[in-house]
N, C-alpha and C positions, 0 to 999 in steps of 0.2 A: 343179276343179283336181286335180291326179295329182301326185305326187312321184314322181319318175321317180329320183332318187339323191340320196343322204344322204352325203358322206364326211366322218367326222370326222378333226382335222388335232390329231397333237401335237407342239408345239416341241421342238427337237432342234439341238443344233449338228453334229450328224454324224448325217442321217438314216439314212446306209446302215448304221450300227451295230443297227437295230433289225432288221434281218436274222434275226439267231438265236433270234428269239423268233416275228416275225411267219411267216418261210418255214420255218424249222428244228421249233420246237414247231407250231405251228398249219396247217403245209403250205401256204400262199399261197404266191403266185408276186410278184415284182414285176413290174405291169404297165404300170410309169413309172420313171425313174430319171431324173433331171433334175441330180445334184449338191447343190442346194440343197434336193431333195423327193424322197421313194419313195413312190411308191403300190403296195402290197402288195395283188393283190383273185385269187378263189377262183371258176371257174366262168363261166359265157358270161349266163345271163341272170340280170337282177336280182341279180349278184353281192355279197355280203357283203366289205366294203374299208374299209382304214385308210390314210389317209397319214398320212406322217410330214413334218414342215415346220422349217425353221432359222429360216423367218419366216412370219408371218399378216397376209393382205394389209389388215384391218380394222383391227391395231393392237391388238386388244382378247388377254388371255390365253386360251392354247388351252389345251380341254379334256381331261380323259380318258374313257376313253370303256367300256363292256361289250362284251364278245367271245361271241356263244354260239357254241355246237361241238356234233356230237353224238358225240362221243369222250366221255362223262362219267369215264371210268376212267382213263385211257391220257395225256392231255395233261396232268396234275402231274409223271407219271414222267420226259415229253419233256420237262419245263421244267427239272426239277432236274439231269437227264444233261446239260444244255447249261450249267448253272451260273446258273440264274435264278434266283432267292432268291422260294421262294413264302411268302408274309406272313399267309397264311389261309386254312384248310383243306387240303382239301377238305372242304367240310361240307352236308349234305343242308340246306335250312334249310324251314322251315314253311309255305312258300307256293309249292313246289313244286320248287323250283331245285337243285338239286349247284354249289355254287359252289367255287373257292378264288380268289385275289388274289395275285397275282405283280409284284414291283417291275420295273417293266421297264427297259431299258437306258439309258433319261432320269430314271432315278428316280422316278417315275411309278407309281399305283397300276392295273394291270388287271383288271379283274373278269373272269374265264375262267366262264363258266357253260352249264349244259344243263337243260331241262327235263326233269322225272323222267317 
């Protein structure tokens, strides 16, 4: 078997609201806008993507999800100029990572992380 793509989905009642964080801080493009859904994705192969969903077709609660970047410096400064309430760090932590944690626009915790 191969896994060819992974998109994780967070609930949202106004998915285009996550705009300012996913295209604004993080430079993704939407490469879906449906009203009810945006999919935000970065790149042609094997791209790195997040949708964002008003509903989940299982029923069950959607998760949140880690975001790596290899901006490790540069993408707190872009969260806070956009008015993103970052909740933790930036902080190197012990097993390799630059993390910090930003609530995002669904009230939602994001883990933004880079390997050192």
């Amino acid at each position: 078997m191969t896994v060819t793509r992974i998109v994780p989905n967070i609930g949202a009642a106004d998915p285009a609201a996550a705009r300012a964080l996913y295209a604004g801080v993080l430079g993704t493009e939407a490469a879906m806008r449906l009203g009810w859904t945006a999919t935000f994705a970065k790149g042609a192969s094997a791209p790195p993507r997040v949708s964002i969903a008003s509903i989940r077709a299982s029923g069950r609660p959607v998760r949140d999800i880690p975001v790596e970047v290899d901006d490790r410096d540069g993408v707190p400064g872009r969260a806070r100029a956009v008015g993103i309430a970052v909740d933790h760090g930036p902080a190197d932590e012990p097993w390799g990572v630059r993390l910090f944690i930003v609530r995002g626009p669904f009230g939602r915790l994001v883990k933004i992380l880079c390997h050192a």
